[in-house]
Structure formats: structure tokens, C-alpha cells
N, C-alpha and C positions, 0 to 999 in steps of 0.2 A: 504493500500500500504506500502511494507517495506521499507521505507527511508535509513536503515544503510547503512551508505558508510565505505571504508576503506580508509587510508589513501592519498591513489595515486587520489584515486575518489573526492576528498572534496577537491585538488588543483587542481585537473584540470578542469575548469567552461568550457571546451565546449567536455567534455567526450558527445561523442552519448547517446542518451539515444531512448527507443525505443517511436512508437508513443503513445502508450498508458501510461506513462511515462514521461512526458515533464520535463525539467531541474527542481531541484528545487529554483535556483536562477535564472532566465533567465536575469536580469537586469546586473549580473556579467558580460555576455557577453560582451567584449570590440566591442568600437563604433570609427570611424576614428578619428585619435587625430591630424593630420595635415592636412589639405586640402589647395593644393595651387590656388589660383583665376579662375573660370572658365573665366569671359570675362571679359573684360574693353577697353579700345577707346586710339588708339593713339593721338601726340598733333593733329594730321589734321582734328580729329574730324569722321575719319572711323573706322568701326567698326572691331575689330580683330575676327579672326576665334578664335572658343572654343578651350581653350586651354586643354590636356590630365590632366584630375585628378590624382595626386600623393599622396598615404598615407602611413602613416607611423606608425607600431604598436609597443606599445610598453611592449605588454602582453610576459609575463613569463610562464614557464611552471615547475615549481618548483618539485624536484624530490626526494623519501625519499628511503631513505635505512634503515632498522632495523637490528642493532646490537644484540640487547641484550632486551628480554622481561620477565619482570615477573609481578606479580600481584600488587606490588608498586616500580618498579623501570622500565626502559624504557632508550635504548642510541639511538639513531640514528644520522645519517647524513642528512643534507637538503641541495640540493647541487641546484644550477642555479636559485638563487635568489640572493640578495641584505641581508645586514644587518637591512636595515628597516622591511622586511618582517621576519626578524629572531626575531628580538630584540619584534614586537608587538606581535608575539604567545608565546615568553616568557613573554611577560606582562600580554595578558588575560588571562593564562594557570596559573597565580599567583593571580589575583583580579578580575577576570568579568569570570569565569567559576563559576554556580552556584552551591552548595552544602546545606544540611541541617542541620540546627544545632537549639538546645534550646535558646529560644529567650525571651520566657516569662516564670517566675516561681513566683507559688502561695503557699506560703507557710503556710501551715497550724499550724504545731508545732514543734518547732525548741530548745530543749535544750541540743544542744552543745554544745563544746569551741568555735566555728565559726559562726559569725552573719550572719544574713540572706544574706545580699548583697554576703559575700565573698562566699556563698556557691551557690550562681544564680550564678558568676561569672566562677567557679569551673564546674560546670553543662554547661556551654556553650562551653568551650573549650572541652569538652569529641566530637570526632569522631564519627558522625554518619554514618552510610552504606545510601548514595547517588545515588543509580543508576537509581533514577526515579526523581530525582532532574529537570532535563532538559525539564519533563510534569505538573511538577508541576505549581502552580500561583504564581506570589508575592502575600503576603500578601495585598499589599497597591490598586495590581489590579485585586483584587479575587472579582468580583460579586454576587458571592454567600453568600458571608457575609460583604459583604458592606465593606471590606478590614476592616473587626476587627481581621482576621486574624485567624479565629473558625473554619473551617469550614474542610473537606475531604480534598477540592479540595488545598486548602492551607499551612494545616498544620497538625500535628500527634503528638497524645497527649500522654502525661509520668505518670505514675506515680510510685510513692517510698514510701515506709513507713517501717521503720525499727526500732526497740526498743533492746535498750542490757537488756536480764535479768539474766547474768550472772556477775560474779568478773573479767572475761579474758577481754580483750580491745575487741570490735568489729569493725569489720573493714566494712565501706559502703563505697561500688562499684558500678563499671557502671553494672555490673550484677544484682544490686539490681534496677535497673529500669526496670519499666515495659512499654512497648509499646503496642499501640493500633492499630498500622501496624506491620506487622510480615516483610517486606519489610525494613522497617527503625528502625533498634535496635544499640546500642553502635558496633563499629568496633573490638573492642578487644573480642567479643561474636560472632559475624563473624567468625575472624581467629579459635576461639576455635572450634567452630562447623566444621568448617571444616576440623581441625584439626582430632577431632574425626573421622570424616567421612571416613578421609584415613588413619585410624588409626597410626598416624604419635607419634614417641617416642620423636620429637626436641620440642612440648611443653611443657616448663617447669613450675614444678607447680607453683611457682611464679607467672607467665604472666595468670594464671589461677583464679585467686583475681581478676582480671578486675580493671581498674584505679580508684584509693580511691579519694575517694570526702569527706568523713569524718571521724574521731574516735570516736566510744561511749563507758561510761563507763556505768557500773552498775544505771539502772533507768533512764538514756537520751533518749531520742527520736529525731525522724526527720521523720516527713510525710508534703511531697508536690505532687505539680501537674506543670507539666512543658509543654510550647506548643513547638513543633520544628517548627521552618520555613525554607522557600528558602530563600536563600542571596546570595552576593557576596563578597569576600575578599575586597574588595574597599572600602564595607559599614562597617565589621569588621572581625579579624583576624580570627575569631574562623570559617566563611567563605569558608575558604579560602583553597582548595582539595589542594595544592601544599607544601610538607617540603622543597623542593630546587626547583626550574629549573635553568640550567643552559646552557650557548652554550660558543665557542672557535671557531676561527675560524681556521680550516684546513693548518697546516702550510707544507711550502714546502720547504724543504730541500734538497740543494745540497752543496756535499763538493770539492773542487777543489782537485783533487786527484796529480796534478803534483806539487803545492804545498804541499799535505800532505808529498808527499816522499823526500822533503828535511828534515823533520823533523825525531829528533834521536826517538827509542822506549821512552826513558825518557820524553820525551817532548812531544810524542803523547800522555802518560797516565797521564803528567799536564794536558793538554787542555781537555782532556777527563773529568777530575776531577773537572774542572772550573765550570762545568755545576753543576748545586744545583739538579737537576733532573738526571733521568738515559736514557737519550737520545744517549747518541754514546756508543758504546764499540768497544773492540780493537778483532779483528779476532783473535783466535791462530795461526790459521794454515798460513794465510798469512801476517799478523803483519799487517794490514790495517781496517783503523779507519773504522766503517759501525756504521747506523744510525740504532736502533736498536727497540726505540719506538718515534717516529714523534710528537707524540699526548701528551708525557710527556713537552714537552717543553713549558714553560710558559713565552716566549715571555722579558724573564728578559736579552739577549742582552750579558750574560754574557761571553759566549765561543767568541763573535765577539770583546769583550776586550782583553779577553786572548789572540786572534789572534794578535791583534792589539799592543801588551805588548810584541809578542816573536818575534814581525817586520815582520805577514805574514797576513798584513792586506788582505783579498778578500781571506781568506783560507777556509770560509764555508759562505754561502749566503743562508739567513732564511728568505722566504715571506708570508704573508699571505690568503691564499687564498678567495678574497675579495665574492664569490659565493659559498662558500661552508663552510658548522658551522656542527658543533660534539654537539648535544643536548643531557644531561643529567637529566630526570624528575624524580623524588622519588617523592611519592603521600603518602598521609596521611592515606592514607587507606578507604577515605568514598567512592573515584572510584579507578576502576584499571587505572592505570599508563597509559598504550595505550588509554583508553577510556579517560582520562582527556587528552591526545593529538585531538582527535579526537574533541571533546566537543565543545574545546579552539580554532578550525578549523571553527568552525559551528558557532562558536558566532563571530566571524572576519568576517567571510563571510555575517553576517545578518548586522555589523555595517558596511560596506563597503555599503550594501544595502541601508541602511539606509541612506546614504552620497549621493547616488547617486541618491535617489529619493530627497532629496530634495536639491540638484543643478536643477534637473529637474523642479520641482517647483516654483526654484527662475527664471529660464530662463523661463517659462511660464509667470509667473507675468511681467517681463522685458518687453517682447514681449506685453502681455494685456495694460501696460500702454504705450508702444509705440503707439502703436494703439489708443487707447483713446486720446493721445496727451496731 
């Protein structure tokens, strides 16, 4: 069955789904969150009529716009939610979206400038290509190999050997590893390839070295064996599919247009200039201040100084729109950008699940030892 959802599909928990098909979260389903008393007994001790059940829901249905998409970068809008729901898909979208990275390395023969530790260290930070990261196992609950961490299902093994036998300095790269999944190889060997493929002139030979891990000179050596695992950013950086996320929230600007017209040209191009950002400009054609980019304004208060300094305090009024955020994602390149949005949807949605079954749980228990007394 093909589980891929898009974006609109993975917030909204009671999208139809057809009957062969049943939701894949069904416990998302919101359940009544207010019930007011069915019966109870006046003082005289008669019994009142049932009173009409009142609920009250207090489910969202959170809505996305896409801006701007490419293969590490992604803008969108998330509008009719809250800052709770914004701020934790920027958090799991940073440290609990799973990626694969070198975890263990065995080094076999190492005579370069750089001791073994710093070059495992080196090795783990290199980007691996992640797009089966999300079927993969942990390490610690892989059954197949007793979480040693060995095995297919787990993990995908490296290996490197490289010897300088010349006088020039040798340079070792992430192209000088070898993979034993063709699916999971260094992300700058990725771009290259694909690079070629659309026979693209903007790779420059430089980005073609692949990320240097070490120098050798004449008669050095370095052969290891590296395992990649699944991880989280939470457990460590190198983890972690996200170079930025970031959100804003949606500001709304209006300017009092019967006070701007008290003001001379001179004094509309101060206030205008007050701003650190390029948020208002001055029309030509009609000499009237217009807000020109909304989204540059960083909330620094400053033009409402400037108003307040030239004695036209209430001359422009800046709010922030409490249900609606501007999300900026840049991805590291082990997933595309959209797809570490998407990921970071799916893992919120399973920890939610997980909350809710075990509230469920603890109200079972409540109730069994009510009962038992």
C-alpha cells in the first residue's frame, strides 16, 4: 500500500480515506474534550430530566502554502495554527527527523598527520544520501543482530583505502569511500552525479574533490572500515538532515494614510530610512509611502520610534499574525528539503500517538484500580 502523503494530507487527520485504506493514524482522531453533566438531582431529592450534551472541539485544521521549492531549500507558509504547532515541527524537523551517518570506524592503518579519533570524527560529519533512513532500524532495536548494529537491516558499511605514491600532496575524499548500498553514498557524489546526468556547466571543478577528510604525503597510508547508522540530531549533530529551519511570524501592516499626509517629502524619506530593512518605499508617481516587502521586517519597533520622535505616534501599526508563520528549511542534503518537511510531519504525528495511547493506558489503570478498590 502506498502510504506517501503530501503535505495538506499529513495535517489533516480526518482527510476520507477510502474503505480499503483506513486512516493511518486513527487515534489522531479528536475525541469530545468538554462534556457538560448528563443528570444529577435537585436539593428535593427529584430526579432532573437528561440534560442536552454540549461539546466542544478544539481541532485545527492547519493549512500550507509553498512558496518556493528546491532540492535543499523549501519556504512556505503555515497559516490557522498556533505557535506551539509551528515552533515543535521546527524542533523535530532539526533533532528527531532520522538521517544516516558513520557511526563506527575501524581503522586499520593510519599514517597520517591526523590520529585516528580526529579522522572517525571527520568521517561522521560527511552527509550521507538518507532517503530510506525513515525504513531503516535503530541500531539498539535491530533484531537481527541483537542491536550490534551489523546487520542490512541496520546499517551500510564503508570502506576507504588510499596510499600516496607520488611527491604531489594527495588529497582523501568523500569520493574515496566506498559503499556497500549504492542507495547510501556521501551527498556531494549525489549532486555530482546528477550533475552529470543533466549535463549541467554550474559544477565547479573544485566541488568535484568531494569533502577532504585527509592529506597524504609520499609513503602515508589510510585504510578503514566505517558502519553508517540511523540516528537522530538529539543523539548527535552529525544526525541531524537540517543546516537552518527557521519561521517568522506573518506581520500585518497598516499605515495611517491621513496621518502620513501631514508629513513633508523630507520626513516621509527619514521614517522610511529609520527602518534597518527595506520594508516601505516612497511611490514616485504619487509621493505616498507603500509597504513594499511585509516579510523584511524584523519586528525591531524601529519606524514606530521614528513615528513617535517626529510627534505622529499611531502613524503605522505592525501586528503579528498570531496563526500564520513564513517557514524557511535549507537541508543538508542527505533529504530533499520538502521531504525533510514531510518526515518531521510523520514523526509529530506518531509522538502525538504515542501521548495518546498512553493517557489511554493510565485512564484504564485509574479505572482497574477503582474497581478493585
Amino acid at each position: 500500500m502506498d502510504q506517501r502523503r503530501s503535505v495538506s494530507d499529513l495535517f489533516n487527520p480526518l482527510r476520507p480515506e477510502s474503505n480499503r485504506n483506513p486512516p493511518l493514524y486513527p487515534s489522531l482522531i479528536p475525541k469530545t474534550l468538554i462534556s457538560l453533566p448528563k443528570r444529577g438531582q435537585n436539593p428535593s431529592g427529584a430526579q432532573k430530566p437528561p440534560a442536552m450534551e454540549t461539546t466542544v472541539s478544539y481541532q485545527r485544521f492547519p493549512k500550507v502554502r509553498i512558496r518556493e521549492m528546491k532540492d535543499e531549500y523549501c519556504k512556505f507558509e503555515l497559516r490557522e495554527t498556533d505557535a506551539s504547532m509551528a515552533n515543535a515541527l521546527r524542533r523535530v524537523m532539526i533533532a528527531e527527523v532520522p538521517t544516516v551517518a558513520i557511526d563506527l570506524v575501524e581503522i586499520e592503518v593510519n599514517s597520517s598527520v591526523l590520529n585516528d579519533e580526529f579522522i572517525a570524527h571527520r568521517l561522521g560529519l560527511i552527509p550521507l544520501t538518507s532517503d530510506n533512513a525513515m525504513r531503516m532500524r535503530f541500531s539498539r532495536d535491530c533484531d537481527s543482530c541483537d542491536g550490534d548494529g551489523q546487520c542490512e537491516f541496520c546499517s551500510v558499511e564503508f570502506h576507504l583505502n588510499v596510499c600516496c605514491d607520488s611527491d604531489q600532496t594527495l588529497d582523501v575524499t568523500s569520493a574515496d569511500l566506498r559503499s556497500a548500498e549504492a542507495s547510501v553514498i556521501p551527498v556531494d557524489l549525489a549532486v555530482k552525479a546528477l550533475a552529470m546526468e543533466s549535463s549541467s556547466t554550474s559544477y565547479e571543478a573544485a566541488e568535484q574533490r568531494g569533502i577532504i577528510i585527509v592529506k597524504l604525503r609520499r609513503g602515508q597510508e589510510l585504510r578503514l572500515r566505517a558502519i553508517a547508522r540511523k540516528g537522530i540530531g538529539k543523539d548527535h549533530a552529525k544526525w541531524s538532515p537540517a543546516a537552518t529551519v527557521t519561521f517568522m511570524y506573518e506581520p500585518d501592516i497598516h499605515i495611517n494614510e491621513d496621518l502620513m499626509e501631514t508629513l513633508s517629502l523630507d520626513e516621509k524619506r527619514a521614517w522610511i530610512e529609520s527602518s534597518p530593512t527595506k520594508v516601505f518605499d516612497l511611490d514616485p508617481n504619487t509621493g505616498q509611502v507603500v509597504v513594499v516587502d511585509p516579510e523584511a521586517y524584523t519586528y525591531d519597533d524601529e519606524v514606530i520610534k521614528k513615528a513617535e520622535a517626529m510627534g505622529k505616534p499611531g502613524l503605522v501599526e505592525i501586528n503579528a499574525k498570531e496563526d500564520s508563520f513564513i517557514f524557511t528549511v535549507e537541508s543538508t542534503g542527505a533529504i530533499k528539503a520538502s521531504q525533510l518537511v514531510l518526515n518531521a510531519i510523520d514523526v509529530l504525528r506518531q509522538k502525538l500517538d504515542a501521548v495518546r495511547l498512553q493517557d489511554a493506558e493510565e485512564n484504564d489503570f485509574s479505572e482497574l484500580k477503582a474497581h478493585l478498590g
